[in-house]
N, C-alpha and C positions, 0 to 999 in steps of 0.2 A: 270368748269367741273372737278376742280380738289379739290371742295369743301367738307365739312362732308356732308351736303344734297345729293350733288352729288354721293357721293361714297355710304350713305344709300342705294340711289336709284336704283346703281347698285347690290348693296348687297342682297335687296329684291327680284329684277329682276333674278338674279343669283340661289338664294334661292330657286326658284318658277322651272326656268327650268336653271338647271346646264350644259344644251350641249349648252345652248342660246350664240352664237359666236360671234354677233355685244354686247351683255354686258358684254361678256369676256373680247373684244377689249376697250372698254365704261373703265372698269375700269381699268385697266390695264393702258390708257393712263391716266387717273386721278390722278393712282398712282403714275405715272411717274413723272406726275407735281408738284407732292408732296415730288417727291425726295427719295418713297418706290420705288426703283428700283427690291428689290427683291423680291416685292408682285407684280410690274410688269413683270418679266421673271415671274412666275409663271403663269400669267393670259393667256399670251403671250403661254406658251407650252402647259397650257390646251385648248388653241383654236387651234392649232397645231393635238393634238391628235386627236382633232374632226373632223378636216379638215387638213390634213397634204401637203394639194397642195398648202398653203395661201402664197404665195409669201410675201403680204403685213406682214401677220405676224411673218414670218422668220426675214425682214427688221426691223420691228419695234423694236423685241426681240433684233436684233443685234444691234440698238442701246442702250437700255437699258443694253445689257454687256459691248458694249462702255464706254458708262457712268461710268461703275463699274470698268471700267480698265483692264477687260477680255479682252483683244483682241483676242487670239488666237480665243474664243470661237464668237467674233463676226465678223471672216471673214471667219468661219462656217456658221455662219445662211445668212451670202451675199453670200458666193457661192451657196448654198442652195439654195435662191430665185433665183438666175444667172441658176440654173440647169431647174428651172421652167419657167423663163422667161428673152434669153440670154440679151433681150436688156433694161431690168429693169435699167435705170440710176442709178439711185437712190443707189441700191444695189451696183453698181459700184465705187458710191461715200463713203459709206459707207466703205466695203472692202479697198480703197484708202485712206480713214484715216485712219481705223485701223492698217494698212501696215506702213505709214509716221511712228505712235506714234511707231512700233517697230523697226524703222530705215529701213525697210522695201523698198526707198527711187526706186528703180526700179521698184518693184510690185504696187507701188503707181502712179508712173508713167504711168504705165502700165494700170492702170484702169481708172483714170482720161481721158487719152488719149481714150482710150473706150468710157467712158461718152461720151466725148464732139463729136464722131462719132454719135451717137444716138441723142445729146442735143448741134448743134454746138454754142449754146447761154446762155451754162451752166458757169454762171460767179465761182461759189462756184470751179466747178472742173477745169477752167483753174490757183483760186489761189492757191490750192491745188496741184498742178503739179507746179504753179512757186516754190510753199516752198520747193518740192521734189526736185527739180532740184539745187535750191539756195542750198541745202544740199549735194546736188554731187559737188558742185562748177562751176556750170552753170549757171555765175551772170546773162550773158547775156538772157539765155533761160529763167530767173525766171523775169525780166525785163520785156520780151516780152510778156510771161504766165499775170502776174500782168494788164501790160497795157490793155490786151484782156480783161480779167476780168473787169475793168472799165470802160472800152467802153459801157458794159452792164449795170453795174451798179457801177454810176460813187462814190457814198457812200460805198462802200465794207470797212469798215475798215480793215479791215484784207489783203487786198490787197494793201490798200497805205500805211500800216505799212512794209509788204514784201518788196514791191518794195522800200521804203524810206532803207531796211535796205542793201537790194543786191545795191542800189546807192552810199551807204558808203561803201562798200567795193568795191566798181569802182575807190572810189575817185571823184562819183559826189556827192560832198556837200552839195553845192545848191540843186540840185534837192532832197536830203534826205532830206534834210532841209524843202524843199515845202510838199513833200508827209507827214511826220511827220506832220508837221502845220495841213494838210486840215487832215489830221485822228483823230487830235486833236478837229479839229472844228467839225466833225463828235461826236465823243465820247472825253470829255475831261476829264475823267478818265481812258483813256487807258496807263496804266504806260508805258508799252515798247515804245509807242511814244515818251512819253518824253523822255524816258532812250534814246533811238536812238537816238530824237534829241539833248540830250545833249552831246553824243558822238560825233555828225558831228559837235557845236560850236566848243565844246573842239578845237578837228582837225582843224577849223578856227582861233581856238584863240578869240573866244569869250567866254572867262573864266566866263563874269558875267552872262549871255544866259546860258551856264554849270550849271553852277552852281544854276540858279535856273528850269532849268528844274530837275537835279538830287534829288533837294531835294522840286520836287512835287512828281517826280515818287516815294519817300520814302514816300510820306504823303494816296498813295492810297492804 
């Protein structure tokens, strides 16, 4: 979808009728997977203008400024969709990272805990509330956040990296030690696994474990 045919095909469609809002959309996510972020905010506002109630296309756009590392401007286009429709997850999740990446670490909390009132099965926003919370120094809260998270979807890498990293800072070893392992066995390119895990041998004293987890994490 995110191909030169594909995006021709939007182009001609486009060409033909310029208000056409599903080829707006069409290409715009094309471009997105192309990595034109900025030909996707444009596709994104000119459906907007057409239709300026598109919850979906406020969300979409806001992540495409995500992407580009706008935040301010993408917890614009989520509140935007949140004004359209309060119980939009999604939008909530959205808003909730771009909140975390500004340190933002209450506001984030704030919307995840949202989410998961509308989505109580929402794994992405219980590990995104455990990062926030692990960021206020609320090992325990980011522990309990992670493990909900996994209940759900017991592969989340991102959640058995959190939670392996808030278990080193408890001083449960072992258990970083496990969660690292199986994130690893998930994704074994995930540097910060190793990095963590290399940090919980170290603190065991298993220098030679150290020492080559650290210099995997340097080889990805």
């Amino acid at each position: 979808h995110g191909s030169e045919e594909g995006l021709a095909a939007y182009d001609r469609a486009i060409a033909i009728r310029p208000k056409h809002v599903p080829a707006l959309f069409g290409r715009a996510l094309a471009r997105q997977d192309r990595g034109d972020l900025d030909g996707a905010i444009g596709d994104f506002t000119e459906a907007l203008k057409i239709n300026p109630r598109s919850a979906a296309a406020f969300c979409d756009r806001g992540i495409a400024r995500q992407c580009k590392g706008d935040l301010d401007a993408a917890i614009e286009d989520a509140t935007e969709a949140l004004k359209l429709n309060p119980r939009l997850a999604v939008a909530l999740r959205i808003r909730g990272r771009a909140r975390f990446d500004k340190a933002d670490h209450d506001g984030a909390i704030h919307d995840c805990t949202e989410a998961l009132k509308i989505g109580p099965r929402d794994a992405v926003a219980f590990d995104l509330r455990g990062a926030a919370r692990f960021a206020k120094g609320n090992h325990d809260g980011a522990i309990q956040d992670c493990a909900e998270a996994l209940k759900i979807n017991p592969r989340l890498v991102s959640a058995l990296a959190n939670r392996g990293i808030a278990r080193k800072e408890k001083g449960d070893l072992d258990g970083a030690i496990d969660d690292f392992t199986e994130a690893l066995s998930v994704n074994p390119r995930h540097a910060e696994a190793f990095q963590g895990r290399g940090g919980a041998r170290e603190a065991k004293g298993d220098l030679d474990g150290a020492i080559y987890d650290y210099t995997q994490a340097l080889t990805i």
